[in-house]
C-alpha positions as CSV (number, residue, x, y, z in Angstrom):
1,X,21.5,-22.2,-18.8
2,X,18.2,-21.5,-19.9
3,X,17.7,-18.4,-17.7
4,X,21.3,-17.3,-20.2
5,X,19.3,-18.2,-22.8
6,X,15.9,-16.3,-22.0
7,X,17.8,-13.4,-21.1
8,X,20.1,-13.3,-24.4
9,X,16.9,-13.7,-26.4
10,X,15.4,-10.7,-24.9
11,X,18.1,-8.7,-25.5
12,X,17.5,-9.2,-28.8
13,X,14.4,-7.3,-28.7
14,X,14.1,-3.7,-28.2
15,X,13.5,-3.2,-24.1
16,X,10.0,-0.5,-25.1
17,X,7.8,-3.2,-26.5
18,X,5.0,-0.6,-26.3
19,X,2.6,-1.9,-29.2
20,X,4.5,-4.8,-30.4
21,X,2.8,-8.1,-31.5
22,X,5.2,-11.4,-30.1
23,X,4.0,-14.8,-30.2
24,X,6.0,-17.1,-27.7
25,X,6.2,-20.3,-29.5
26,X,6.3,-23.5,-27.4
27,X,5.8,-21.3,-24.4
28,X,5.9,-23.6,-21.6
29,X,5.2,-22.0,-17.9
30,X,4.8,-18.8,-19.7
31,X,8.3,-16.9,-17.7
32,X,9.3,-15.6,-21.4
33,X,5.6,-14.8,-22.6
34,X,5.5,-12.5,-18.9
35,X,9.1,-11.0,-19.4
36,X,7.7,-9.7,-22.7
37,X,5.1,-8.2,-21.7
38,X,6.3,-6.9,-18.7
39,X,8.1,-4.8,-21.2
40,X,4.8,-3.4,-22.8
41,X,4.5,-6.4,-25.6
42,X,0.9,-8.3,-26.2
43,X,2.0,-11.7,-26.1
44,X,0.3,-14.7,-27.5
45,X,1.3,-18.1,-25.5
46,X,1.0,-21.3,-27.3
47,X,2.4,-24.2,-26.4
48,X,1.3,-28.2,-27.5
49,X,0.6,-29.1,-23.7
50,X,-2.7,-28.1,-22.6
51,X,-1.4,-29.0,-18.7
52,X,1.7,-26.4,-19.4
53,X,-1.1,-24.0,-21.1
54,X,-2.7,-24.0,-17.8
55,X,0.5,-23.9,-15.5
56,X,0.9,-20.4,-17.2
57,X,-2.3,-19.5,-16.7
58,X,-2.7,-19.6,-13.2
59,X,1.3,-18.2,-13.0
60,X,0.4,-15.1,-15.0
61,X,0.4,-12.0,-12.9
62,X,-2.9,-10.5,-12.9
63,X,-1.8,-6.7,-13.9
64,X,-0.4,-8.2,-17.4
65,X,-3.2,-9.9,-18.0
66,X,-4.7,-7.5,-20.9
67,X,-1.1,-8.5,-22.8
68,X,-1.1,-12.2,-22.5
69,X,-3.0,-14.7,-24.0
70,X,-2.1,-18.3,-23.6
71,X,-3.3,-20.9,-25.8
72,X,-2.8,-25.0,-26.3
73,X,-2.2,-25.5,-29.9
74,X,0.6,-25.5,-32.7
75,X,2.5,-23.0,-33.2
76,X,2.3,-23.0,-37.2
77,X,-1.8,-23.2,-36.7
78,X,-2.3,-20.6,-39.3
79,X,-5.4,-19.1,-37.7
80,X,-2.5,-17.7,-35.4
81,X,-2.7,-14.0,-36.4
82,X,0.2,-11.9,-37.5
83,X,3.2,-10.9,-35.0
84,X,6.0,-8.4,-35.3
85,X,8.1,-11.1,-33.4
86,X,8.6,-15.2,-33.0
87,X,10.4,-16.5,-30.2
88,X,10.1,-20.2,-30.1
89,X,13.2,-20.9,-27.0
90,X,13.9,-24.6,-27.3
91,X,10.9,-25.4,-29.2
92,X,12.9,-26.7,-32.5
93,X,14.6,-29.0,-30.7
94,X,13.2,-31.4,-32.5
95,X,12.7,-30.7,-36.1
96,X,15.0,-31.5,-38.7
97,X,16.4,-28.4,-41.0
98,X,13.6,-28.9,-43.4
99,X,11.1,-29.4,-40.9
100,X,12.7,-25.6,-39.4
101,X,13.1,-24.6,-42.9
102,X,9.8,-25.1,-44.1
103,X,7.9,-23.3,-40.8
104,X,10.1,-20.2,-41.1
105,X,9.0,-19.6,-44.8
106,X,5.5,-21.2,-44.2
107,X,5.4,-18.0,-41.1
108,X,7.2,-15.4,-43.1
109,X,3.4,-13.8,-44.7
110,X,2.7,-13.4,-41.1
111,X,5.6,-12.3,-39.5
112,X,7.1,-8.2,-39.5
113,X,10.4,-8.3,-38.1
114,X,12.0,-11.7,-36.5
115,X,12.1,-14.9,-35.7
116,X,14.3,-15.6,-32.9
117,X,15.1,-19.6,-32.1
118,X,17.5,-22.1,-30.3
119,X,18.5,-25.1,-31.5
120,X,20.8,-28.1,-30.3
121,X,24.4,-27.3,-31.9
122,X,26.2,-29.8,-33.5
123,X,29.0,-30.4,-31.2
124,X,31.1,-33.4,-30.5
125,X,29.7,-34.0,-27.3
126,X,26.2,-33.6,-28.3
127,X,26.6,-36.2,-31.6
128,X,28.3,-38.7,-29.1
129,X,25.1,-37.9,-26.6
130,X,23.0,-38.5,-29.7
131,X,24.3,-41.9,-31.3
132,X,24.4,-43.1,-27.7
133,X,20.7,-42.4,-27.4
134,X,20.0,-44.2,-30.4
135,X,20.9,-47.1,-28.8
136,X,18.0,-47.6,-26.9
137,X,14.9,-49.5,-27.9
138,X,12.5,-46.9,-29.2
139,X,10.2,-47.1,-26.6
140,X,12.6,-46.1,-23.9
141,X,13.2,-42.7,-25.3
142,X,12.0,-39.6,-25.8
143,X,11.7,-37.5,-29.5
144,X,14.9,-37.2,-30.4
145,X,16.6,-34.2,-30.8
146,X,18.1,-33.3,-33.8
147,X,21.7,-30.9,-33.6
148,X,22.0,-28.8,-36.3
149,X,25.1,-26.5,-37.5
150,X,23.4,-23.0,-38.3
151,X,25.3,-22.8,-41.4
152,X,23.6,-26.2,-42.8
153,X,20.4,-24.6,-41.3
154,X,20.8,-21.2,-43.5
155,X,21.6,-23.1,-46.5
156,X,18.0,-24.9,-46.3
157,X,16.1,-21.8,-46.1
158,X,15.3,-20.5,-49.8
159,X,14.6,-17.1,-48.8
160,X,15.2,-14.8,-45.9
161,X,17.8,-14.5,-43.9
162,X,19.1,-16.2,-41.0
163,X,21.6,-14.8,-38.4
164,X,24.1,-16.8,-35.7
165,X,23.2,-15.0,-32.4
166,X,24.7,-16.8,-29.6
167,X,25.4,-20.5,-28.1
168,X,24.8,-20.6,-24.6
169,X,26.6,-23.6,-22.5
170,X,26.2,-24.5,-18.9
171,X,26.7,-27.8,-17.7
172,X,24.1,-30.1,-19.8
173,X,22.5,-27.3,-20.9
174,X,23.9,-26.6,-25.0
175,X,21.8,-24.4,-27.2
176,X,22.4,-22.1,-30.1
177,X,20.2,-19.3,-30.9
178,X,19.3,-17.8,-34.3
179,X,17.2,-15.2,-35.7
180,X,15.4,-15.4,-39.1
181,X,14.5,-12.6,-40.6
182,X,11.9,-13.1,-43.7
């Protein structure tokens, strides 16, 4: 499922990235961060976890490494420069449409094309996952992700606009990309 997804955000970008600015939000391992620059981008890596920052480090292949930069930090830190691109590949997980509403606008000054983003859908099976999940004593779980419906998600945003790419399903694997545009 999330190779699906990797791939169907890079087709969402053009496959020349020649030039092009991308910051790989919540970057992980760094596989997305090398795909795009494989394909010519300079790619700025950040990710929360120092240990993952360092994972993709050592991982990167040493003739792209003039095009990536990997960094542990947030991804709104606003000394984060500007980028032609965002992709943040189950990175919002987490946040509650506000939370999403409020980076997308709060990154719009420094973004030139799009934002592209998955997001837990709001299916039946993934609101019965959820409520069970909530049954456990807080200590025994992990964040908690927050499905969203992408029309609910488009409503919160007060400017800019947000388009429904693609849900991508495979076995408990369920995530829904997006693509803001400021």
């Amino acid at each position: 499922g999330r190779d699906r997804m990797r791939d169907l955000l890079l087709n969402q970008l053009p496959t020349d990235l020649r030039g092009v600015r991308i910051l790989d939000a919540g970057c992980g391992t760094g596989a997305l961060a090398v795909e795009l620059a494989a394909r010519g981008a300079d790619v700025t890596g950040v990710d929360i976890s120092p240990q993952l920052i360092g994972i993709a480090q050592r991982r990167a292949p040493e003739h792209l490494s003039g095009r990536l930069t990997f960094r542990a930090g947030d991804l709104s830190d606003p000394t984060l420069d500007h980028f032609d691109h965002v992709v943040a590949m189950d990175s919002l997980i987490y946040y509650s449409a506000p939370d999403i509403a409020r980076l997308l606008q709060g990154m719009a000054p420094r973004l030139g094309q799009s934002f592209l983003f998955t997001v837990a859908p709001r299916t039946p099976l993934l609101m019965l996952m959820w409520r069970a999940g909530k049954l456990f004593p807080r200590s025994d779980r992990s964040p908690t992700m927050v499905p969203h419906a992408p029309t609910k998600l488009a409503a919160a945003l007060q400017r800019g606009s947000l388009r429904d790419v693609e849900r991508v399903t495979s076995g408990f694997y369920i995530s829904h990309a997006l693509e803001y545009r400021p």
